[in-house]
N, C-alpha and C positions, 0 to 999 in steps of 0.2 A: 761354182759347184764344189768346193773345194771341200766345204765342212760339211757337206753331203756327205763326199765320198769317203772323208775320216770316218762318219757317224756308220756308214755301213760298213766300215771295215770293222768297226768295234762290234758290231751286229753280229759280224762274222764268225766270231771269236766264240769259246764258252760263255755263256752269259751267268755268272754266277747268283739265279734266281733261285734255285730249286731244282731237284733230279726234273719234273715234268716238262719245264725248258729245254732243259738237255735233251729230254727224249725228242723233245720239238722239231730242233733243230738238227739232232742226230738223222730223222727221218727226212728231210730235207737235203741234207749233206753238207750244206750250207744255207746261207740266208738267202733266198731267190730274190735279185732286183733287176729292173727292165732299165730301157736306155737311159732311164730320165735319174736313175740312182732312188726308187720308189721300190719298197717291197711288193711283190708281184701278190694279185689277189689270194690266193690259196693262201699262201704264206700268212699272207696277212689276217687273215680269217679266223688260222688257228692263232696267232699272237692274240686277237683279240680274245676268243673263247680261254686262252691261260691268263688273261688280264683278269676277264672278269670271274674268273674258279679264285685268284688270288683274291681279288677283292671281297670275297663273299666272305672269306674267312679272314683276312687281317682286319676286314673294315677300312679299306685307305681307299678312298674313292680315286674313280679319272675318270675322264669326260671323254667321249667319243665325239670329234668334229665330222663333221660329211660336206664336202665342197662337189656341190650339182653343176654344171656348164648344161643351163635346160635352155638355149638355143645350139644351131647343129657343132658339127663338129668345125665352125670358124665362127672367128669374131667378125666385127662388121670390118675391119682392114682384107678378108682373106685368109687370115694366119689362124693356124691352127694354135688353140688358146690355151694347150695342155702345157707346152714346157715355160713358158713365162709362169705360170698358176702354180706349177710345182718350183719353182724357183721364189714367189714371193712366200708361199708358206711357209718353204722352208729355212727363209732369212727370220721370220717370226715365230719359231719355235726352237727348244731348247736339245738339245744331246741328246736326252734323254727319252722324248718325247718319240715315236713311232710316226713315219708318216709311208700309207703304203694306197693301195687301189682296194677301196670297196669293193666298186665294178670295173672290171677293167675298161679302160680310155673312157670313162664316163665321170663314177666319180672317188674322188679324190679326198681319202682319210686321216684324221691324223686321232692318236690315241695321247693324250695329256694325261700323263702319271703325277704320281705321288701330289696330289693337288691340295689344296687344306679346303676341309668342308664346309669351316664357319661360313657362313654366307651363301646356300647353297646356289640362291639365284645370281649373286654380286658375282661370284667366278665364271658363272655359265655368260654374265651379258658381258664381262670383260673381257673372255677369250673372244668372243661374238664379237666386241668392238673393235678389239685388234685388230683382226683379220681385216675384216671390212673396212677398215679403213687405208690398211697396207694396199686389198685389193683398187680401193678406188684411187689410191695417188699411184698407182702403177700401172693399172689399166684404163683408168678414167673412168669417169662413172655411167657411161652409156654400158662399159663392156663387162665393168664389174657389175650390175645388176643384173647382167644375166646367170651369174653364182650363185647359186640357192645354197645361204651356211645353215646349214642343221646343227644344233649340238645335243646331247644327248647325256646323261651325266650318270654314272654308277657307282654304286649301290643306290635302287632307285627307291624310291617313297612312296608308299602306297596310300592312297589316302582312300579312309574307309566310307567316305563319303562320294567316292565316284569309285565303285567297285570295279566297274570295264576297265581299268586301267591299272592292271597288272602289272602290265609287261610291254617294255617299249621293242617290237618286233626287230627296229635295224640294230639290235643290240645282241642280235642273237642270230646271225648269218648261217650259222652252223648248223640250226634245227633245219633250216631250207633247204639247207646243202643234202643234210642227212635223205630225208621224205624224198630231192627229186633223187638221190640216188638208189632208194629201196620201193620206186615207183611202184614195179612190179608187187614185189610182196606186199606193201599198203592197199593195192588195189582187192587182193585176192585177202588180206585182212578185214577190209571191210565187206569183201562179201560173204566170209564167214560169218559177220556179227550181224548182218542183214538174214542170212537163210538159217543162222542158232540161237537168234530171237524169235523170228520166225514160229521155228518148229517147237519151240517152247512157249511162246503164248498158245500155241496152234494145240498142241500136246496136252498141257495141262489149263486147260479154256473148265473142264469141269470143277476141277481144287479150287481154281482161282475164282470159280464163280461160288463155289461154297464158302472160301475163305472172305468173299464181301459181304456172302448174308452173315454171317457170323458175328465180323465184325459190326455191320450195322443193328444188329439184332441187341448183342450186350453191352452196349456202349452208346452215348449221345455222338451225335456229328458224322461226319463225310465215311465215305469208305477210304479213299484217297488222299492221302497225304502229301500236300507239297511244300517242301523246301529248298529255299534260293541254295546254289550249289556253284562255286568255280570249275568250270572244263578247262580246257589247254588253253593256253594263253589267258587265263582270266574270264573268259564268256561267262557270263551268270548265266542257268539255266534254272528249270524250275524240275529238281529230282524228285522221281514219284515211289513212294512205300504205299504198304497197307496201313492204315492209322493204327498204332500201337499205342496210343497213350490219351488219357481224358483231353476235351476240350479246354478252352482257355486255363493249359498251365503255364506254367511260370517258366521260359526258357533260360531264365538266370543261373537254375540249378546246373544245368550243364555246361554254360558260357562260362562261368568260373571256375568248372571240374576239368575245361577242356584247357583252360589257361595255363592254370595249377598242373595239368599233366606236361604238358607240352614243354614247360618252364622246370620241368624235374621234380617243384615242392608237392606234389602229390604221393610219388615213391618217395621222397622222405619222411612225409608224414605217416607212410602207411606200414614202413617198410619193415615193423615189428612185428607186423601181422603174420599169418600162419600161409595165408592166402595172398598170391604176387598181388600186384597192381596193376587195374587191366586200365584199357583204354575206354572203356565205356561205365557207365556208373552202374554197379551193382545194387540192387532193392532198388532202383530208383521209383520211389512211390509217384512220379507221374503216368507210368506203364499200367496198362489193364491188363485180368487176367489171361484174358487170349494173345494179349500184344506178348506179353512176356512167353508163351510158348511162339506166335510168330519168330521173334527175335532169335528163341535160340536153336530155331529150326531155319531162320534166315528163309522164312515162304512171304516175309513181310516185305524183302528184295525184288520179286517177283516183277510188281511193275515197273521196275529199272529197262526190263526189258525192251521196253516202250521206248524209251531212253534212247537205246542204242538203236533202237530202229532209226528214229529221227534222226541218227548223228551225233548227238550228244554227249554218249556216251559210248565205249566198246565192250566186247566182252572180257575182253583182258586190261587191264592196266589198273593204272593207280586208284585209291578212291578217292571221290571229289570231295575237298572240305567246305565246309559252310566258311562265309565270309569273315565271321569274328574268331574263326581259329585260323586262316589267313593273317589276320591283324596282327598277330603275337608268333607268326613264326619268325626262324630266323632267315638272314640274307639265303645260305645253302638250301635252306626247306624249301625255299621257294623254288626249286628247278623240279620237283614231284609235279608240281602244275603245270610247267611251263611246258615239257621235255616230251611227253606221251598225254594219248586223251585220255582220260581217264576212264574205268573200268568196274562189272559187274564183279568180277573178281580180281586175283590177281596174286602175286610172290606170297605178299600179306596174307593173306588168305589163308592161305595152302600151308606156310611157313611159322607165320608168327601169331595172327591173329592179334586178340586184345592182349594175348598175354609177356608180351614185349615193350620196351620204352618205344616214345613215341621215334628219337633219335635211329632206332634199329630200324621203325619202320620206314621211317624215308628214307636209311640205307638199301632198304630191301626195294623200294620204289625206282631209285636210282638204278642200282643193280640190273634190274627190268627192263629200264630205257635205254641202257647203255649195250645190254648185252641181248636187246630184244630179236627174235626172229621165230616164225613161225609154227618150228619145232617148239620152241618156247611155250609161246599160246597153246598149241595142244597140250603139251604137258600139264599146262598149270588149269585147264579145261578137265581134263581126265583128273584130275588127283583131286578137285573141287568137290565133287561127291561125296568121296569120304570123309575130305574133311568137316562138310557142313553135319553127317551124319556122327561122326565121333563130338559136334556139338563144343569141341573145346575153346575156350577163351570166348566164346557166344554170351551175349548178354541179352 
């Protein structure tokens, strides 16, 4: 165990990554390791969550391995199978590499850094071959197939062809950690958005039933508008408005204006203008006339509500993007969907609205999830009113 014990003595040390390590491991005192010379779970938890904040913005991928013992806690000799297990993996990884507890005495992780991407699957089945073969010439193969290797690879790939697949959950220990520890306040969270949907379909039942003859009166097609929407973790749900816009139009027009925003070349194109650059298309001629006061009276929100009744949705947090502006964010964007469920309002809202980059708004998203708590949600509840009535950055 000898280059174990080097490898965590360097552990110990400043790690010269970036001040956020430092604070890491400042709050720690030092690196936490159990008898086996394994970074103890906590510990390891947050190493993981600063691997993958790094990777999201250098772009240098690593792979998350997870070694399972999914029979009990002995092999078929009797012995308990944990320190031989941390002993071969860790003759098969490098210095550099993290190897600490997922779960504690269960299972057993190792974080593969600075990896090269070419090959995204040739890296994942070679680390995957390695082990499992070290496992089976040292355990034999009766005892190494009860090792369940997972691996797990970051900065992940979203393919827009199986949208459910956002987010690989063991990649993100930390959102779990967070929920069971603000049990309490998520619980009385969602019975907020349960009794202030509630009382706001309950409340305005007469608006909202004038706002559907309206709309079905001057316009062809549904009262109801549905569009596929990502929730937290990726959940496609089906989010509901009042129809603001003609039938069979062209949703190209906005798939390209949301690219162009998102990707910056839309404030550069615009940026001569007199008028910012919103987030929403301005004249956009698919809008009917009542949809465009809907819109910048935001009453065409209304049945979101419904939303959040179900679950779907809360009354506070991020808003849900459609799938093909997903497709074009970047690695960082993506923790607005991952981090909080998403929400009727929100910082955005209240804050920035359309009349901000897109960059500021998933600062202000983040912001939200990081610093969220209950005093929060009222606030941003209360100040909602007037913002939707001052009408600004509304399209």
């Amino acid at each position: 165990m000898a280059k174990r014990s080097l490898q965590i003595s360097a552990l110990s040390q400043p790690i010269p990554q970036g001040r956020n390590l430092g604070k890491l491991l400042s709050r720690f005192g030092h690196m936490p390791v159990g008898r086996e010379g394994i970074i103890q779970q906590g510990a390891f938890h947050a190493l993981l969550t600063h691997e993958r904040r790094r990777a999201e913005r250098s772009r240098k991928p690593f792979v998350l391995m997870l070694l399972e013992w999914r029979d009990s806690h002995k092999n078929g000799n009797g012995a308990n199978p944990i320190e031989p297990l941390t002993a071969i993996v860790s003759d098969v990884t490098r210095e550099t590499d993290l190897i600490g507890w997922y779960e504690d005495g269960r299972i057993l992780a190792v974080i593969f850094t600075e990896i090269n991407l070419e090959g995204r699957n040739s890296i994942t089945e070679l680390l995957h071959s390695k082990v499992v073969t070290a496992l089976r010439d040292n355990l034999g193969p009766k005892s190494a197939s009860n090792v369940l290797v997972t691996l797990h690879l970051f900065p992940e790939s979203w393919d827009k062809d199986h949208p459910d697949r956002v987010a690989d959950i063991k990649l993100y220990p930390d959102l779990s950690e967070k929920d069971s520890k603000k049990r309490l306040p998520k619980s009385v969270k969602r019975g907020m958005d349960i009794l202030g949907s509630s009382l706001m379909l309950l409340i305005f039942s007469p608006v909202l039933a004038a706002i559907a003859l309206t709309v079905k009166l001057t316009s062809k097609g549904p009262v109801i508008f549905k569009q596929k929407r990502l929730g937290q973790f990726g959940a496609e749900f089906n989010c509901l408005k009042f129809r603001t816009m003609y039938i069979n139009n062209d949703p190209k027009i906005h798939r390209e204006y949301v690219h162009r925003f998102i990707a910056g070349k839309a404030r550069e194109e615009e940026k001569d203008q007199a008028e910012s650059v919103v987030y929403k298309i301005t004249d956009d001629p698919r809008v009917t006339p009542i949809g465009r006061f809907l819109r910048k009276t935001s009453l065409d929100e209304f049945p979101q509500f419904w939303n959040v009744l179900r679950g779907e949705m809360s009354l506070v947090g991020p808003r849900p993007p459609v799938p093909y502006e997903f497709e074009v964010y970047d690695f960082w964007h993506r923790r607005r969907v991952l981090e909080v469920r998403p929400g009727v309002t929100g910082l955005w809202q209240v804050k920035g609205r359309s009349r901000i980059c897109f960059d500021d708004m998933v600062r202000l998203d983040l912001r939200y999830s990081q610093t969220w708590s209950l005093w929060l949600d009222l606030k941003i509840l209360l100040v909602t009113p007037f913002a939707v009535l001052a009408g600004n950055g509304a399209h």
